[in-house]
C-alpha positions in Angstrom: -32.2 -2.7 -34.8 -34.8 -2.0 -32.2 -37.5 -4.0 -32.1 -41.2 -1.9 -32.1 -42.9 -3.8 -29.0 -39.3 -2.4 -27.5 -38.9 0.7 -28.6 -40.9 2.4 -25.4 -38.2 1.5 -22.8 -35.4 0.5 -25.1 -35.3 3.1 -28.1 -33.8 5.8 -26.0 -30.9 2.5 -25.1 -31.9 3.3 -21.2 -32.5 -0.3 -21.1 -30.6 -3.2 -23.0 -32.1 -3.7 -26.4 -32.4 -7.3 -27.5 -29.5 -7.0 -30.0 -27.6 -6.3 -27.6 -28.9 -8.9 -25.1 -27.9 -11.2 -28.1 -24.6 -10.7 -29.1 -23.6 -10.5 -24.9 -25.1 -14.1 -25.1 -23.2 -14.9 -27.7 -19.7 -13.5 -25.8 -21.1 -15.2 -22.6 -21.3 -12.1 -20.4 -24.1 -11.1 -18.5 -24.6 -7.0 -17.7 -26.4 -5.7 -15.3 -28.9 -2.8 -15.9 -26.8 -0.4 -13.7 -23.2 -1.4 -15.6 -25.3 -1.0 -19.2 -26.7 3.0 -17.7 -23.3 3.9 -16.5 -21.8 3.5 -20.4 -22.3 6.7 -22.5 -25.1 7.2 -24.4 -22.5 6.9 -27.6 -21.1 3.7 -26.4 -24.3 2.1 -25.8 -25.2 3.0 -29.5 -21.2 1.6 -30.5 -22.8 -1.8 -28.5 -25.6 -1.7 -30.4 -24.3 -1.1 -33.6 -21.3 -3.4 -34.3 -21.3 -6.6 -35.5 -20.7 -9.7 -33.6 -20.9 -12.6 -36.0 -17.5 -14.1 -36.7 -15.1 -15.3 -34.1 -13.0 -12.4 -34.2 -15.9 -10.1 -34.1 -17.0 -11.9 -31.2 -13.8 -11.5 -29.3 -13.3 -7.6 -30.4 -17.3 -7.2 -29.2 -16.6 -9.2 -25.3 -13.0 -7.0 -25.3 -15.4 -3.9 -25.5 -18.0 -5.2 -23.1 -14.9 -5.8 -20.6 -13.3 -2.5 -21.1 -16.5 -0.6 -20.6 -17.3 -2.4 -17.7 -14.1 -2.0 -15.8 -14.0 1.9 -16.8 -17.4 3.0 -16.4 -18.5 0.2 -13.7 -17.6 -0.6 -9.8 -19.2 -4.1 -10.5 -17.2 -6.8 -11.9 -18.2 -8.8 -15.1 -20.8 -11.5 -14.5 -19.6 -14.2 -16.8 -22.9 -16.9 -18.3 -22.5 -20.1 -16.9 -23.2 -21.7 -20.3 -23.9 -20.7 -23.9 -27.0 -22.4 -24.6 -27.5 -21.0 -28.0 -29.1 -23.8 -30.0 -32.1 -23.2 -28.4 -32.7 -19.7 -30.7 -30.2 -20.9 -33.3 -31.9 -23.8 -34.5 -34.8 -22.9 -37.1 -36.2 -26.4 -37.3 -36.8 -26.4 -33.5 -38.5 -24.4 -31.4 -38.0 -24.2 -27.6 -40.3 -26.1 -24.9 -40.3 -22.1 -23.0 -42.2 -20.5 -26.5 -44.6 -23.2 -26.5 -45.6 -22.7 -22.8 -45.6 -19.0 -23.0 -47.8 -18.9 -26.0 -50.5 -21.5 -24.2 -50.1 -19.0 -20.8 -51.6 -16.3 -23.3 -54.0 -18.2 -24.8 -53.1 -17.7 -28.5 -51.2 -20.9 -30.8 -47.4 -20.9 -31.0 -45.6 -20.2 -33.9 -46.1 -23.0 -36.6 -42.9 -25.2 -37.3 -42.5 -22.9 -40.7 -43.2 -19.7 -38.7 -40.6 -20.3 -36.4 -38.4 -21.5 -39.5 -38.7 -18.3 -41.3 -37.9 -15.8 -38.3 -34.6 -14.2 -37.9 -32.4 -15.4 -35.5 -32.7 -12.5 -33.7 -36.5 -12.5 -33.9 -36.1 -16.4 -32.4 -33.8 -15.1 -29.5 -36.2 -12.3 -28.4 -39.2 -15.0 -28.3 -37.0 -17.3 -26.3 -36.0 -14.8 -24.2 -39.3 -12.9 -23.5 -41.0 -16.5 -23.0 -38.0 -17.2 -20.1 -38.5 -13.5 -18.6 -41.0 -13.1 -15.5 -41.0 -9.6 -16.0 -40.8 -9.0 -19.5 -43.4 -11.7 -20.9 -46.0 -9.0 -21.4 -43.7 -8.0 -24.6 -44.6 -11.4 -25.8 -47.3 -11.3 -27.8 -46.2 -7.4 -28.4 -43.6 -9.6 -30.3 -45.4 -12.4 -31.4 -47.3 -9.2 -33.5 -44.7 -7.3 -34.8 -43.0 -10.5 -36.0 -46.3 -11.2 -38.6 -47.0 -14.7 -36.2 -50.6 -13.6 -34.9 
């Protein structure tokens, strides 16, 4: 799934789409933007496509990441320093980061049952485009697409 406010610069997978900037939280690896244009074009579609929920998904997903990264990749894997998941996880509580973001543009943050009713994925892009310096102009792009303003 590619978001629309994304689809300019991440449809054509030259840059990391936010499912897969999600699921390589989720594994606790961090890729750089030159290890993700080395892969193919048809493993970068494999990375976006496949599922990373369970455990065992999970592991099979950061094996992948590895493998590509070592065979595509003179860089070595850049490992998270932390999961900090609750933070797009939780549906009942909505990050400090959205709430700032959202005054910075001058519109109202999502309501309590706004943020409740997003996707998890929908809640990690938010997070993640509130945290980003360079990306925040996607977040009321986002804040759009996902029915909130």
């Amino acid at each position: 799934m590619i978001f629309d406010f994304e689809s300019d610069f991440a449809g054509s997978l030259r840059c990391i789409p936010m499912i897969v900037r999600q699921k390589l939280d989720i594994v606790g690896i961090k890729l750089s933007l030159r290890q993700w244009s080395r892969f193919t074009r048809e493993e970068r579609g494999g990375l976006t496509d496949l599922v990373c929920e369970s455990s065992d998904e999970q592991a099979a997903y950061r094996a992948l990441v590895l493998r590509l990264i070592d065979l595509r990749s003179d860089e070595p894997p850049v490992w998270l320093a932390a999961k900090n998941l609750e933070d797009w996880q939780d549906a009942r509580w909505m990050p400090e980061p959205v709430k700032v973001q959202a005054a910075a543009d001058g519109v109202p943050p999502p309501t309590q049952q706004q943020w409740a009713e997003l996707t998890a994925l929908q809640r990690f892009a938010l997070v993640k485009l509130a945290r980003s310096r360079h990306e925040n102009e996607n977040f009321l792009p986002a804040m759009k697409e996902f029915g909130i303003l």
